[in-house]
Structure formats: C-alpha cells, structure tokens
ZALO-43628 format. One record per residue (C-alpha): x, y, z; residue number from 1. Coordinates in steps of 0.5 Angstrom, whole numbers, plus 500, padded with zeros to 3 digits. Each point is the difference from the previous one (the first is absolute). Example, Ala and Ser with C-alpha at 12.3 -4.5 7.8 and 13.67 -1.06 7.14 Angstrom:
<pts>
<pt X="525" Y="491" Z="516" k="1"/>
<pt X="502" Y="507" Z="498" k="2"/>
</pts>
This chain:
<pts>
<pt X="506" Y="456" Z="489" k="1"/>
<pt X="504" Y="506" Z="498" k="2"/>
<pt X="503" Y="505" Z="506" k="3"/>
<pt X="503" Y="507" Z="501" k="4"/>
<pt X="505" Y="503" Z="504" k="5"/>
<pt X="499" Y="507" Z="502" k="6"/>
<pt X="504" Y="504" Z="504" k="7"/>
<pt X="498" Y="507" Z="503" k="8"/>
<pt X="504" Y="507" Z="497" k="9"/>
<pt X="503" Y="503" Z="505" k="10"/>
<pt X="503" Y="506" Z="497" k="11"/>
<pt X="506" Y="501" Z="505" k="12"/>
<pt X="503" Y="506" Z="497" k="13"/>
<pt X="494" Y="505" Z="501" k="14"/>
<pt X="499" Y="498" Z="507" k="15"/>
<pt X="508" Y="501" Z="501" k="16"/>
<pt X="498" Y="507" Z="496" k="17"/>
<pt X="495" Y="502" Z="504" k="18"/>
<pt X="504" Y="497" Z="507" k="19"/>
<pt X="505" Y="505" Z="498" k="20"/>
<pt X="496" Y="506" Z="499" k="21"/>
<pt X="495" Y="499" Z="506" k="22"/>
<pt X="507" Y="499" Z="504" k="23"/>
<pt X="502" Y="506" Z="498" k="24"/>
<pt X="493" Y="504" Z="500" k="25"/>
<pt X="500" Y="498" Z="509" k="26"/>
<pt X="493" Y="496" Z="498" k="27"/>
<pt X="504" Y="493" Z="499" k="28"/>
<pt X="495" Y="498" Z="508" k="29"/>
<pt X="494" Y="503" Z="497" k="30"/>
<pt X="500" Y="496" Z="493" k="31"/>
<pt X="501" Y="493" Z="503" k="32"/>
<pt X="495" Y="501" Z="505" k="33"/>
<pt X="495" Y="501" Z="495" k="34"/>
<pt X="497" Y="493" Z="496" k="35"/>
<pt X="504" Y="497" Z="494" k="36"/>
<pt X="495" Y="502" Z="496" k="37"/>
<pt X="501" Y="507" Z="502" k="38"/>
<pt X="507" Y="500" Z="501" k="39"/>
<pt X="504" Y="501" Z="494" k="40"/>
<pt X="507" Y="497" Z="503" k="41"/>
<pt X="496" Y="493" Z="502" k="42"/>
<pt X="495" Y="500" Z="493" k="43"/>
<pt X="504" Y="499" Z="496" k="44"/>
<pt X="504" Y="494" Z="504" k="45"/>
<pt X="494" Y="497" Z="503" k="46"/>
<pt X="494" Y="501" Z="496" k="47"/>
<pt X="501" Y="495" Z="495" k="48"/>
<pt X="502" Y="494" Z="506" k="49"/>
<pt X="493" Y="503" Z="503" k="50"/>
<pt X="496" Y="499" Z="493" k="51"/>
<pt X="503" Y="493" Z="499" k="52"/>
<pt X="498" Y="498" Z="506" k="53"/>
<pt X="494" Y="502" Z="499" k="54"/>
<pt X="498" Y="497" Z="494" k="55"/>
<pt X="501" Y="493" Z="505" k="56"/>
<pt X="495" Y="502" Z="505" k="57"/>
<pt X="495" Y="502" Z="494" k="58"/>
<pt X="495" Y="495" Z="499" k="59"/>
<pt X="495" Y="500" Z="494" k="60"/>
<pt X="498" Y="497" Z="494" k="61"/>
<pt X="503" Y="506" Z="496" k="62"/>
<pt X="506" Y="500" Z="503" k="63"/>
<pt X="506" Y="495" Z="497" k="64"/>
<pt X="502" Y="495" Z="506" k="65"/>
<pt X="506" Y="502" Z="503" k="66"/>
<pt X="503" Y="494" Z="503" k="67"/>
<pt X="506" Y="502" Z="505" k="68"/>
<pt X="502" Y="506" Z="501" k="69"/>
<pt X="508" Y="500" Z="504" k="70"/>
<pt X="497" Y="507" Z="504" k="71"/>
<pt X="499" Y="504" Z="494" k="72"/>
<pt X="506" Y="499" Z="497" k="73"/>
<pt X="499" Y="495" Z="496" k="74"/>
<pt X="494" Y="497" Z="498" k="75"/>
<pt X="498" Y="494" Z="496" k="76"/>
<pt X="493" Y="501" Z="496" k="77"/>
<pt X="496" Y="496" Z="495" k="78"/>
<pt X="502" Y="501" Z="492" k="79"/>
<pt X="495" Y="503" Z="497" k="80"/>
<pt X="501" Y="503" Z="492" k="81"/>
<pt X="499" Y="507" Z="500" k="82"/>
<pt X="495" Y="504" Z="495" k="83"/>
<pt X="502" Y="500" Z="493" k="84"/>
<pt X="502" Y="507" Z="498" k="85"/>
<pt X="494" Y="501" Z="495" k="86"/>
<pt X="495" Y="501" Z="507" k="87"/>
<pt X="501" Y="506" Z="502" k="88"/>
<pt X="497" Y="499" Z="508" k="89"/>
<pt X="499" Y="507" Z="501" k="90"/>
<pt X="496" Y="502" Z="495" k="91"/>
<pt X="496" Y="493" Z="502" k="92"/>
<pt X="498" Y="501" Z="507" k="93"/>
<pt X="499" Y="508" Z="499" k="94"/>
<pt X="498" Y="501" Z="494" k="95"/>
<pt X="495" Y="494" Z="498" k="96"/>
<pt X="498" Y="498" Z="507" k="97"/>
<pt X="501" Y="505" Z="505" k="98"/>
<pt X="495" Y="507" Z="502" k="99"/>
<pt X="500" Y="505" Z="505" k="100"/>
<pt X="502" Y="497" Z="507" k="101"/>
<pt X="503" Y="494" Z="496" k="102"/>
<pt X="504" Y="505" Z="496" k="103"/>
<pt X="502" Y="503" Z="507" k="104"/>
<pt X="502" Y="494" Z="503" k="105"/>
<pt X="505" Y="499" Z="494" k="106"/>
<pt X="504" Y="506" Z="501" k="107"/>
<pt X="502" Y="498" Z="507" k="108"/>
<pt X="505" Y="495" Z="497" k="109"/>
<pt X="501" Y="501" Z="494" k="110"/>
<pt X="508" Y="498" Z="500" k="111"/>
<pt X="497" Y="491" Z="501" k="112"/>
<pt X="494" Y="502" Z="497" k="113"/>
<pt X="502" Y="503" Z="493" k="114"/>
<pt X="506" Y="495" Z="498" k="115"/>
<pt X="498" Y="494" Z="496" k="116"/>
<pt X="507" Y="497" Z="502" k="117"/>
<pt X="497" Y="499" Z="509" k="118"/>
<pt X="493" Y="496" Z="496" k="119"/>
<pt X="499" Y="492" Z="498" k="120"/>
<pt X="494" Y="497" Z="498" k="121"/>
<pt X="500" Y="493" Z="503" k="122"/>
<pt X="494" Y="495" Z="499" k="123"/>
<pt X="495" Y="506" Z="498" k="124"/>
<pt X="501" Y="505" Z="506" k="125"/>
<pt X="505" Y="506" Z="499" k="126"/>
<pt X="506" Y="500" Z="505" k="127"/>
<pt X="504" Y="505" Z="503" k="128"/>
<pt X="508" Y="498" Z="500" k="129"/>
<pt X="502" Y="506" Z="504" k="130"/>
<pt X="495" Y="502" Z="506" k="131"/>
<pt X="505" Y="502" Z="506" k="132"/>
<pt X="498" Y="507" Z="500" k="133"/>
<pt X="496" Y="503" Z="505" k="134"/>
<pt X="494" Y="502" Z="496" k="135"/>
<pt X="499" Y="495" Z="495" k="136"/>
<pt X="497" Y="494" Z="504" k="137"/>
<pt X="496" Y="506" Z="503" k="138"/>
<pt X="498" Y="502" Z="493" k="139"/>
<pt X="498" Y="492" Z="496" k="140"/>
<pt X="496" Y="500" Z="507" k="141"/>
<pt X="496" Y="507" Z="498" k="142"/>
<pt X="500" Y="498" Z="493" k="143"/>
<pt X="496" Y="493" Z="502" k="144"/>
<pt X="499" Y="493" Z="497" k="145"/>
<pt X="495" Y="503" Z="494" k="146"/>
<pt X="505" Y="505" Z="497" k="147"/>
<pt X="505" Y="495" Z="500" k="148"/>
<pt X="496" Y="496" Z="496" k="149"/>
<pt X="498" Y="504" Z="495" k="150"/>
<pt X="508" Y="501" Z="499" k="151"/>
<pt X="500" Y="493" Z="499" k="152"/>
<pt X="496" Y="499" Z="495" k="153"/>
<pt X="502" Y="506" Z="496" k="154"/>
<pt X="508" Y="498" Z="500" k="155"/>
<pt X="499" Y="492" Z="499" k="156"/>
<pt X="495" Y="502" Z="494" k="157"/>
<pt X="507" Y="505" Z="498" k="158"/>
<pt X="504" Y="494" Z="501" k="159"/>
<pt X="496" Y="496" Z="496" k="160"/>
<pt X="499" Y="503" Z="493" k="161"/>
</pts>
C-alpha cells in the first residue's frame, strides 16, 4: 500500500503584498473581516490548509482516501497512479460525455476537473486526487453516478488499447 504526503501551498509572499497595500490603503480591518475565500490577505496563506482538510472529511467512492490529516498541513492519502498523459480528461468528460446542464455543471470547476494529473483509476472507478476545493465535491455530486461511469468505461477501454 503506497502513500502520499501532501503539503498545502501557502503563498506567504502575496498575502505579505496584499498585507501591505491593504495596511497602507486604511482597509487592513475590512479585509480581514472578510471570509478566507474572500480575502486576499488570508487566501492565499489558508485556502490550501482549508482544501487539505477538506479532503479528509470528504468521504466518497470517487475520492482517493485520505487517511490523516495534521490540521491541513500535512495530510497522508492513498497512492493512486495518475492518468497517463495520452487521456486527455477534458475532453473525456466534456466533449464525449457531457451535454447541456452536464456541461454547465463542469464549468463550475474547471481548475480539478481538466487535470489529468488530479485523477486515478483504481479497481475500475475513476478518482479524484485532489477535491478540496469548494466546488468539486459539489459538482462530482451534480454529475452523479451514471456520468461517472460512462467516464469509466471510455477511459478503461483507452487504457486498454
């Protein structure tokens, strides 16, 4: 049983740059009251922690198990072998499955969603690596079961030939 260690990004210069300006500007109150995914001093230092930590709460068959998690700062997931670069997961779930409302419903997280690199395949069923974001456990949930496992079925044949 492989494992992964994965570290949140805290990008401690921007939020230092936005401190600053904010501090000058008067507003430094106002945009620490606001929420972290509003604010552009507490973003980008918390929203990678809130996203790791989030990925140990989800629960789900379409999510790799995360095992332990030490506040979001460092958590320990499931290996699982990202797709290889010939499937292209984007044009997968939005040219050959996906239509109308579908397609809509992709949009909203497109960041997760059009990167092989956040998927695996384990025992058949397609799996995200990385779904701490705020929208993409909303969206796998809008997309449902049966769009999944036509995603499935195509990319285990295209692994297969």
């Amino acid at each position: 049983m492989g494992v992964v260690l994965k570290f949140p990004k805290i990008l401690l210069k921007k939020s230092y740059k936005n401190f600053i300006s904010y501090l000058k500007d008067g507003d430094l109150i106002k945009e620490l009251s606001l929420p972290i995914y509003a604010s552009e001093i507490k973003y980008p230092l918390l929203n990678g922690v809130a996203e790791n930590w989030k990925e140990f709460i989800t629960k789900g068959p379409r999510f790799q198990k995360t095992y332990f998690s030490f506040f979001g700062l460092i958590n320990i997931q499931k290996y699982g072998e990202i797709l290889p670069s010939e499937i292209d997961i984007w044009h997968i779930l939005l040219a050959e499955i996906a239509s109308g409302e579908e397609e809509k419903t992709l949009m909203k997280d497109i960041h997760h969603l059009s990167q092989r690199e956040n998927f695996c395949i384990e025992a058949g069923l397609l799996k995200l690596c990385d779904y701490g974001g705020r929208k993409t456990e909303q969206v796998i949930n809008e997309l449902g079961e049966n769009f999944l496992k036509k995603a499935d079925t195509i990319i285990t044949a295209k692994l297969t030939t």
